[in-house]
C-alpha positions in Angstrom: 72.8 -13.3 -24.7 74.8 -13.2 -28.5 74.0 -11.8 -31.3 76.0 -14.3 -33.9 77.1 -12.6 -37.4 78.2 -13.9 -40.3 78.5 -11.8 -43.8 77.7 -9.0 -42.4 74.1 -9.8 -40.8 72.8 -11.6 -37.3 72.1 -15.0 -38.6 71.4 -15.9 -34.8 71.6 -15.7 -30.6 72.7 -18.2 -28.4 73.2 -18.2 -24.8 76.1 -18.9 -24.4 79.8 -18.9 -26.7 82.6 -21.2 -25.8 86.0 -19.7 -27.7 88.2 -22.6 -28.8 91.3 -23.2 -31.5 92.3 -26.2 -32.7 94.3 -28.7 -31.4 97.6 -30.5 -33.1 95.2 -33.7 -33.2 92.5 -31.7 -35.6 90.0 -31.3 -32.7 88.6 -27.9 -31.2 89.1 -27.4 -28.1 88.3 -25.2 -25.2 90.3 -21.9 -24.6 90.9 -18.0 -23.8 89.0 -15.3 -26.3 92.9 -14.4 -26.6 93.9 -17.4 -28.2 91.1 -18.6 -30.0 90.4 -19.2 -34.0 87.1 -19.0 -33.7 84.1 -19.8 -31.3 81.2 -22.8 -30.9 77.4 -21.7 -29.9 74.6 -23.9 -29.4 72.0 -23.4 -32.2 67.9 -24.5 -32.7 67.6 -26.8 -35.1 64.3 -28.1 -36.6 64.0 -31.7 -38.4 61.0 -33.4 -39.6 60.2 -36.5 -39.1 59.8 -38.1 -43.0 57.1 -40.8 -41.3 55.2 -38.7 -38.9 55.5 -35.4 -40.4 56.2 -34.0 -36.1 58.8 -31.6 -36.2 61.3 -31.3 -33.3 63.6 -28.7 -32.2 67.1 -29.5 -30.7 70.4 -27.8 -29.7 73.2 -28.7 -31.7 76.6 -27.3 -31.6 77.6 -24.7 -34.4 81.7 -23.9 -35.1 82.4 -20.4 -36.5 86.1 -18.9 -37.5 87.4 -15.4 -36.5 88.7 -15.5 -40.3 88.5 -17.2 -43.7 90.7 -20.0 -43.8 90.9 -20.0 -39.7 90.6 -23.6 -37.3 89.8 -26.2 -40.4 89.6 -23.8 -42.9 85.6 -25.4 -43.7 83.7 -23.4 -40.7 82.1 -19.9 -42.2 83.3 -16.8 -41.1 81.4 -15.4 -38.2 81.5 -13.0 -35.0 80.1 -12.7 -31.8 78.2 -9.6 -30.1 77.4 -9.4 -26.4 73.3 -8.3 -26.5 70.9 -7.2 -23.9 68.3 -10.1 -23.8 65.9 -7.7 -22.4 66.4 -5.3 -24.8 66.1 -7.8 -27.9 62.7 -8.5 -26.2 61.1 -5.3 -25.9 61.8 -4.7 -29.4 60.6 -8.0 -30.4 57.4 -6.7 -29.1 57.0 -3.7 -30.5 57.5 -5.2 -33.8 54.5 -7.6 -32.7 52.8 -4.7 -31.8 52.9 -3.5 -35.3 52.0 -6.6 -37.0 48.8 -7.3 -35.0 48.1 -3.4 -35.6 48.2 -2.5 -31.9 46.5 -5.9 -30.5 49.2 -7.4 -28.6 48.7 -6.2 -25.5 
C-alpha cells in the first residue's frame, strides 16, 4: 500500500502507483521511477446522484508531479510512500478503540 502526499500531509493510499512522464504527443504514459515526472494512483471517489440522492463510490485515476511545473505543469505536487497495510490497520484500530472508549473489541 501508498501513503500519497501532497503539501506536506497524506491526503491518501492507493494500491497501487504506476510512474509515467509525458509523451511528445501531451499524453502520460507508462515508464521507470527513473524516468518519470510524476506518478498516477487510483483514487475513491464519491458522487451523488442529484435525483436519487444514492451515493456511489468509484476508482478513478489521479496524476501527481514529482515537482511544480513538472508533466503539464496543471497536476499538484505530490509524493509517494511505500506503507505497511497491516500496520496502517492496527493503528486504525486503536484509534477506534479510543473513540468507542474501549468498545471495539
Amino acid at each position: 500500500m501508498y501513503a500519497i502526499k501532497s503539501g506536506g500531509k497524506v491526503v491518501g493510499y492507493s494500491d497501487t502507483v504506476v510512474y509515467v512522464r509525458l509523451h511528445e504527443n501531451g499524453c502520460y504514459v507508462p515508464c521507470d521511477e527513473a524516468e518519470a515526472g510524476g506518478f498516477c494512483i487510483k483514487t475513491a471517489i464519491d458522487r451523488k446522484d442529484e435525483e436519487t440522492g444514492e451515493t456511489t463510490t468509484y476508482l478513478e485515476d489521479f496524476v501527481y508531479a514529482f515537482t511544480d511545473g513538472g508533466l503539464l505543469g496543471i497536476e499538484p505536487v505530490g509524493s509517494v510512500e511505500n506503507v505497511s497495510g497491516t500496520l496502517m490497520l492496527a493503528e486504525n484500530d486503536k484509534v477506534l478503540d479510543i473513540l468507542l472508549g474501549g468498545a471495539a473489541e
